[in-house]
N, C-alpha and C positions, 0 to 999 in steps of 0.2 A: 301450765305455769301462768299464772296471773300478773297483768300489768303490774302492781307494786315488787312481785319479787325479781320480775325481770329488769325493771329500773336500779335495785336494791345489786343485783347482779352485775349490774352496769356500772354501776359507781364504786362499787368493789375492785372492779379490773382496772379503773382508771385510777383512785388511789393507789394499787400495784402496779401502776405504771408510774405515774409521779413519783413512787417512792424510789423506783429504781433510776428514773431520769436522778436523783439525789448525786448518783457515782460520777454521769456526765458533765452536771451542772459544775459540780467541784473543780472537774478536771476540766472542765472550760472555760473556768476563771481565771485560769494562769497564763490565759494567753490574750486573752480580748476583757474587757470595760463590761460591767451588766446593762447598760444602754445597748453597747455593739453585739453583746449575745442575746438578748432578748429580742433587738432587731431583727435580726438570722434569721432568728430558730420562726419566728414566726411568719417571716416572709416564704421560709419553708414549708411550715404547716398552708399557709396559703396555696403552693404551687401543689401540696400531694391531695390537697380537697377538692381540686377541679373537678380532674375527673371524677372522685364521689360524688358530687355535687349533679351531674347530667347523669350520671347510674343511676341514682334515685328517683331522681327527676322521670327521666325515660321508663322505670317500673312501675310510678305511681300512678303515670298517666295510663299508663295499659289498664289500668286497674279503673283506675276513676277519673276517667277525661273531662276536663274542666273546660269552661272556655273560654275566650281570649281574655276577657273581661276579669273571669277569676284569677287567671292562671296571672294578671299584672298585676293585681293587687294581693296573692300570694309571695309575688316579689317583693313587691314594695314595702309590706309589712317586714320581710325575712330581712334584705335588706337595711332597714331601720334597725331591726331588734341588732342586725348586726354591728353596726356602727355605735349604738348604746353601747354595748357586751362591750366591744373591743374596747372603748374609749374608758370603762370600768375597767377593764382587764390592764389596757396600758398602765393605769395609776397606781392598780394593788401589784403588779408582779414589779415594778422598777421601785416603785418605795418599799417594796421585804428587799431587794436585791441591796440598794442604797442603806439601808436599815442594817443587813447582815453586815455591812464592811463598817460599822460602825458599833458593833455589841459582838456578845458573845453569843455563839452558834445557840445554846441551852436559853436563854432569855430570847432569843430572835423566835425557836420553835412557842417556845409558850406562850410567847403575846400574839403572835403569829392566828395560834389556835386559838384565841379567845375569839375567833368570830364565828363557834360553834356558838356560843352563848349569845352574841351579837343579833343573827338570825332570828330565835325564837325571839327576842327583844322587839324586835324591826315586824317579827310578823305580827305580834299580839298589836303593837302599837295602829299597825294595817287593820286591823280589827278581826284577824283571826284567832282562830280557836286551838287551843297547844295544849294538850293531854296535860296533867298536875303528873304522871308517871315521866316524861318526856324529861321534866325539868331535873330527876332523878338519874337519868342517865348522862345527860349534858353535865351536870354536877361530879358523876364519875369520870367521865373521860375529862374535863380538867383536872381534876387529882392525879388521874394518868398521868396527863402530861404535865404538870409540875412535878413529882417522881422521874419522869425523865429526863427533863432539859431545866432544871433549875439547880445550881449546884453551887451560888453563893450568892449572899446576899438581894435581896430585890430591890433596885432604883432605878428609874427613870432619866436617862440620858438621852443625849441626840438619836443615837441608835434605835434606842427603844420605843422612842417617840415615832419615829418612822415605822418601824414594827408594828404598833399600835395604831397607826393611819392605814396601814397596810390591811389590820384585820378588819378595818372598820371599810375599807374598798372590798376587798373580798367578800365580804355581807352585801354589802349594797351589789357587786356582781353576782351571785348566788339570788336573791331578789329579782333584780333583773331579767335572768336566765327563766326565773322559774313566772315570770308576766307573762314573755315572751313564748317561752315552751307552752302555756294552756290555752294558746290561741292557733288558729289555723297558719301555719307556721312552714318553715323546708328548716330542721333543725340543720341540716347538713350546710346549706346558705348560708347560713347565720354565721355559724362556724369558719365556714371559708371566709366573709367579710369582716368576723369580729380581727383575723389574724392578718388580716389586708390593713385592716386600723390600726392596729397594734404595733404594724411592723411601721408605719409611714409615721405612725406619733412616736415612736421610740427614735425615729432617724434624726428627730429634732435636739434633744437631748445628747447624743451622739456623738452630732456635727459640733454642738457647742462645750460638751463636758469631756469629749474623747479624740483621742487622735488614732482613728480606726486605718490597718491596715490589709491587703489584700494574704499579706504573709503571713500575717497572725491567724486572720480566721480562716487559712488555708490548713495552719499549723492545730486548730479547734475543733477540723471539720468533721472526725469522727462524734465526737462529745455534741456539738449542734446539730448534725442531721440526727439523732438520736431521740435526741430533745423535740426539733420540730419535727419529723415525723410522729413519732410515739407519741411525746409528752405533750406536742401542741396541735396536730394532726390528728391522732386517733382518739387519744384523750379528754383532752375538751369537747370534742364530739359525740364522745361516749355521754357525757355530764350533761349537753345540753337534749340527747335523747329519752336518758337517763330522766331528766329532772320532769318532763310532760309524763312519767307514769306513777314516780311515789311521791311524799309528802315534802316540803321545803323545809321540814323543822329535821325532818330524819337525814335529808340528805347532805348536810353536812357533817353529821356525824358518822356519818359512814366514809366521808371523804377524809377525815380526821385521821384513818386510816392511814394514810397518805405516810406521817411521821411514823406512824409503827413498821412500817415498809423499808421506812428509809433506814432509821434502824438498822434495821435486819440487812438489808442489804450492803449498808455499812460496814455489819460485822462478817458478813459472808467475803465481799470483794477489796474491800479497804482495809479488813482484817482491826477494824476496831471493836475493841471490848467493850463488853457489857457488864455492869455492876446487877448485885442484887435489886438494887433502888432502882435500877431501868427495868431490869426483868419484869419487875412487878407493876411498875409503871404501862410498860406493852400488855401486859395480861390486863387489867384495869379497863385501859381506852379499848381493847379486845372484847371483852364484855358488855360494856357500855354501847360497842355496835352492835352486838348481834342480839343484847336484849332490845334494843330501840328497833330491829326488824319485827317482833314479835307480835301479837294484833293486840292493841290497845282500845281504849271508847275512842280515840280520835281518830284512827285509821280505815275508817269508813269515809272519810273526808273524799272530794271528789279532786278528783289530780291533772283533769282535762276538762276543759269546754267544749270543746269540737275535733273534728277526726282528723289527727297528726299525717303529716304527711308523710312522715318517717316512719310510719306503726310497722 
């Protein structure tokens, strides 16, 4: 199994997790503010990364003993990248959260995903190189998902506007993710810091837009541990492993996923229906990922720099 399919593998399970975090998330909004859940869930993802964090740590070194010299400036970097990531991460998950309570569910998903299209934007402008087939399959899974979540008229309100800030953080996160991962790196550090950041910048927010209590998110706590563990723990994890072995133009569209998941799981546990025009819509963005794994002229592209410390 080759580095790109095992990343491409990677981000598959973590869309199937995002999408099913969907049921949690919902059900965690009836009791706590999205400043106070985003808070949680991350300072949980934080506390269940530690230990990953010295597992890995301790396997790599059996393997490849570094030394002092290296091994601080392996921090120092991971570190960084993590306090980046997270302080990206903070901006794009609280403005879709502030954005959803301000539009509807069907425009929040599709502006949402327009930072499939944002990505390859952002890389070509970087001066990389993006397959002319690539821009073929990005152009499908937005059809996708406008067949799914579009279902009256399109304008631009406060909601949407935030939405639309939301996809344009999420690119610049995905960017970010993918500097960081092709350098000599502890993906797993990263990770546990970006969720250290996220939880401490979301408390600011919190203290001043929310009147958070001990009852509430004791009342949430199945729905947020769920969240942070899976969805912000294993997940993110998965994505920043993930992004150091395939290509940054594919791996958001494989994360795009994410919404066809949620879907589905929607209509499995929430017991909501699905029309023809979403059916067809999930098969579409369904296709659009699994022809964008296929080998293209650009997928010779080199996907690391140096030896991950997570390989």
């Amino acid at each position: 199994m080759n580095r790109q399919f095992q990343g491409n593998l990677m981000l598959l399970l973590t869309s199937l997790i995002w999408g099913s975090a969907f049921v949690a998330q919902s059900a965690g909004m009836e009791y706590v503010g999205p400043f106070t859940y985003n808070m949680t869930r991350s300072f949980i993802g934080f506390l269940v990364l530690i230990p990953m964090v010295v597992f890995f740590r301790k396997r790599f070194l059996r393997q490849h003993p570094l030394t002092d010299r290296q091994e601080q400036k392996l921090n120092h970097s991971s570190v960084v990248g993590g306090i980046v990531c997270g302080t990206v991460l903070f901006v794009a998950s609280n403005l879709q959260q502030v954005g959803i309570s301000s539009t509807t569910a069907g425009k929040a998903g599709f502006i949402t995903a327009l930072y499939i299209v944002i990505v390859p934007i952002f890389s070509m402008l970087l001066g990389k190189k993006v397959s002319k087939i690539v821009w073929l399959y990005v152009c499908m899974a937005i059809f996708g998902f406008y067949l799914m979540c579009i279902k009256e008229g399109f304008t631009i309100g406060k909601g949407d506007f935030y939405c639309l800030l939301c996809a344009i953080a999420y690119s610049m996160h995905i960017m970010v993710i993918d500097r960081f991962a092709t350098q000599f790196t502890d993906g797993v550090l990263i990770s546990c810091v970006q969720f250290l950041t996220v939880g401490i910048l979301s408390l600011i927010p919190t203290m001043l837009f929310e009147t958070p209590s001990l009852s509430s998110i004791w009342d949430a706590k199945i729905t947020i541990l769920y969240a942070g563990v899976l969805s912000s723990g294993v997940a993110y994890t998965l994505q920043i492993l993930a992004q150091s072995r395939t290509s940054p133009t594919i791996a958001p569209l494989i994360m795009s996923m994410e919404s066809v998941f949620a879907v589905l799981f929607g209509w499995l546990i929430l017991n909501e229906s699905l029309s023809l025009r979403e059916m067809l819509g999930c098969v579409i963005v369904f296709l659009a990922v699994v022809l964008a794994q296929l080998p293209t002229p650009g997928s010779k592209e080199k996907t690391t720099k140096t030896k991950k410390l997570n390989d």
